[in-house]
C-alpha positions as CSV (number, residue, x, y, z in Angstrom):
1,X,0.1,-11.9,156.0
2,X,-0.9,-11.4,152.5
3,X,2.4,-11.3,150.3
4,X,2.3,-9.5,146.6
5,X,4.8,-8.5,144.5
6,X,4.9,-4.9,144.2
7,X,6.6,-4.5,140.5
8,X,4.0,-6.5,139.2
9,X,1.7,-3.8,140.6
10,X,3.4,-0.9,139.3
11,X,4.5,-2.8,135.6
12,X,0.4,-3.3,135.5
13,X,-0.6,0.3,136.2
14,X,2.4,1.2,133.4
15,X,0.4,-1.0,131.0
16,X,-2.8,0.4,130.9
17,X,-4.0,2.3,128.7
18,X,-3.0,5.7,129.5
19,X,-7.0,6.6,129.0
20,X,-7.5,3.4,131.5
21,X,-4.7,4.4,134.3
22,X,-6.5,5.0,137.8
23,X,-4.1,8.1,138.3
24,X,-5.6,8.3,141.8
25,X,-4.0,4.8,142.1
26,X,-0.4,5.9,140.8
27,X,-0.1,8.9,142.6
28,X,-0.7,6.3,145.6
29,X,1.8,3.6,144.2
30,X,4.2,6.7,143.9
31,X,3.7,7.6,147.3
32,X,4.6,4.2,148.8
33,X,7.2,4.1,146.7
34,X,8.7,7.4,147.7
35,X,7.0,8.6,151.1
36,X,7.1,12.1,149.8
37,X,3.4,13.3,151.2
38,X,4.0,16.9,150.1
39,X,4.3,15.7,146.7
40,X,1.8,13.4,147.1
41,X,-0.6,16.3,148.0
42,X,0.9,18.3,144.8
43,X,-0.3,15.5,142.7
44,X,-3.7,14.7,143.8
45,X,-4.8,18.6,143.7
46,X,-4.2,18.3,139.6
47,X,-4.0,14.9,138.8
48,X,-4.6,15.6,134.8
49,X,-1.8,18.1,134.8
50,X,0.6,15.5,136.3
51,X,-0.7,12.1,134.7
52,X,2.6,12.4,133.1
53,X,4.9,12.9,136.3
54,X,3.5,9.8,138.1
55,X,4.3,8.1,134.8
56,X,8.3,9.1,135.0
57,X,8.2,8.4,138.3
58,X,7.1,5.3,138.1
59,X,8.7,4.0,135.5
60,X,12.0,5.4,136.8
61,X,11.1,3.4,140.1
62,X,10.1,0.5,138.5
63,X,13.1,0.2,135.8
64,X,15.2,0.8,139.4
65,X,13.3,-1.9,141.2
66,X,13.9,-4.3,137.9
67,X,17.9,-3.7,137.9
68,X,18.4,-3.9,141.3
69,X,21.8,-6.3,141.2
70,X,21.0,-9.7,142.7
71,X,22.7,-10.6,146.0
72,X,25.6,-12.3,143.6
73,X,25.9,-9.4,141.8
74,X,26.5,-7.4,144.6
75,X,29.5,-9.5,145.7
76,X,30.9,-9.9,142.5
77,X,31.2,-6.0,142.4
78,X,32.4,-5.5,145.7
79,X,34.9,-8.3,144.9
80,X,35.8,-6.1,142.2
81,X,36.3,-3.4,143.8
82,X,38.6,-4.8,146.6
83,X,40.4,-6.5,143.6
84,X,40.6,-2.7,141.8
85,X,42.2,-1.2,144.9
86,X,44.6,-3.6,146.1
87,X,46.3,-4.0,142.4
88,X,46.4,-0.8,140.8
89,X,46.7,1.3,143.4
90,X,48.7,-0.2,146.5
91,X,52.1,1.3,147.0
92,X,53.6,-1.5,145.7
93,X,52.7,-0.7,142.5
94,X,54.3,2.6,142.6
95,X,51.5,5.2,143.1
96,X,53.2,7.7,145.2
97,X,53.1,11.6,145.1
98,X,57.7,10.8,144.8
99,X,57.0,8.4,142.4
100,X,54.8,10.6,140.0
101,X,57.4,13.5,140.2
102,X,60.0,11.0,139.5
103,X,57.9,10.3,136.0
104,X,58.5,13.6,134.6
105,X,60.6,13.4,131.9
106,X,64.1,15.1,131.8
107,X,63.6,17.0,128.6
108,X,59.6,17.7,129.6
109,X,60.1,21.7,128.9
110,X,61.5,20.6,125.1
111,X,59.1,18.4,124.6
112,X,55.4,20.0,122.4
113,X,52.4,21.3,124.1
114,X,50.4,17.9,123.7
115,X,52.9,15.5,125.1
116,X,53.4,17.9,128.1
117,X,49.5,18.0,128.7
118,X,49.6,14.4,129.5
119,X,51.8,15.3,132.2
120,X,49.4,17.6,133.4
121,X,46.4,15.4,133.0
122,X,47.7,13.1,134.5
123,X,48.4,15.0,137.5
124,X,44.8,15.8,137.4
125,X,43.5,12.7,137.2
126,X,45.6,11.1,139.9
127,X,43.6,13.5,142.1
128,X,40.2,12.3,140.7
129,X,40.9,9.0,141.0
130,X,40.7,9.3,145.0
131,X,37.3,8.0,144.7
132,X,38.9,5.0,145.8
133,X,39.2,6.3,149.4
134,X,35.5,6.5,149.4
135,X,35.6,3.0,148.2
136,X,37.9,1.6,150.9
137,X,35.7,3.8,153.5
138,X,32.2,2.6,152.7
139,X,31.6,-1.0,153.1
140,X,27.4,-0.4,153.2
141,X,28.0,1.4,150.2
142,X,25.0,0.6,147.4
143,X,25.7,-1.8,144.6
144,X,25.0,0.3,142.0
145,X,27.4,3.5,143.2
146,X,29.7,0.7,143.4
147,X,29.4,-0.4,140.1
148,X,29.4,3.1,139.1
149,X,32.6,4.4,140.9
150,X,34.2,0.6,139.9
151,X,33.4,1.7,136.3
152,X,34.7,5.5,136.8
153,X,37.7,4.3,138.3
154,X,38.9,1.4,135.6
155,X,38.0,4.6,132.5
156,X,40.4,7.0,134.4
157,X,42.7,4.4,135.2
158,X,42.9,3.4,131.5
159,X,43.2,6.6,130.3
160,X,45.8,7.3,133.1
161,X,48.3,4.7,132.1
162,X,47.8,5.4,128.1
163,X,48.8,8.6,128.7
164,X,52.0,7.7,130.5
165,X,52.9,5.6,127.4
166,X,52.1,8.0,125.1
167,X,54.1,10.8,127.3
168,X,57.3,8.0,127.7
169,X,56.9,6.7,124.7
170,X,57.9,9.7,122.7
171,X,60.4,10.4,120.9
172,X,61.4,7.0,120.5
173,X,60.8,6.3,117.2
């Protein structure tokens, strides 16, 4: 069996010559990437009017293909994950629907419109941050939504708790 490396393939059709690209060729390359025979079909009936579509695509594919995370990466990121849900949001650490009522503030009705939005946001982003169900229920889940979610959930969680010191902090001056 005849083994070739596929990027190589596509990074040498990308580096033609756009005059020089076998757009026959691409659409192909784009098909076995992809499997999409309708669009396949699309394609070859015009392929001057979409030289430029099997371009994207393929340098979308390939640019995909190039980033893939290596198998380290991959546990490194699902490693932090696990790490992610087990610290900041175990019940130890106080994360309850009673403990987030028992964080409103006394004198919250007193208090101005912008310190009692952080309340509020908060509230609302203690709801968005149960992405890290999905993250507890999807153990095949891809590397890179992994990385992504991993990444969503450390901004909200950073803006989560800067808001709670800004919301307990004031006044305290």
């Amino acid at each position: 069996m005849i083994k070739y490396n596929f990027n190589a393939v596509i990074k040498a059709w990308l580096d033609a010559a756009p005059e020089d690209r076998n757009l026959a060729l691409g659409a192909t390359i784009l098909l076995q990437l992809d499997g999409n025979k309708i669009r396949h079909n699309n394609i070859m009936r015009n392929l001057g009017r979409n030289a430029g579509l099997i371009e994207s695509e393929l340098r979308r594919h390939y640019e995909l293909r190039v980033n893939r995370p290596s198998e380290e990466d991959k546990e490194k990121i699902r490693k932090e994950a696990k790490d992610l849900l087990s610290e900041k949001f175990s019940h130890k650490s106080g994360n309850t629907a009673a403990a987030f009522k028992a964080g409103r503030r006394a004198d919250h009705d007193t208090l101005p419109e912008e310190i009692q939005s952080l309340y509020r946001k908060n509230l609302e982003l203690r709801h968005s941050m149960q992405i890290r169900n999905l993250l507890k229920s999807r153990k095949d889940c891809a590397p890179q939504d992994l990385k992504d979610l991993c990444a969503l959930l450390k901004k909200q969680d950073t803006e989560y708790r800067l808001n709670w010191k800004k919301y307990d902090d004031y006044g305290k001056e």
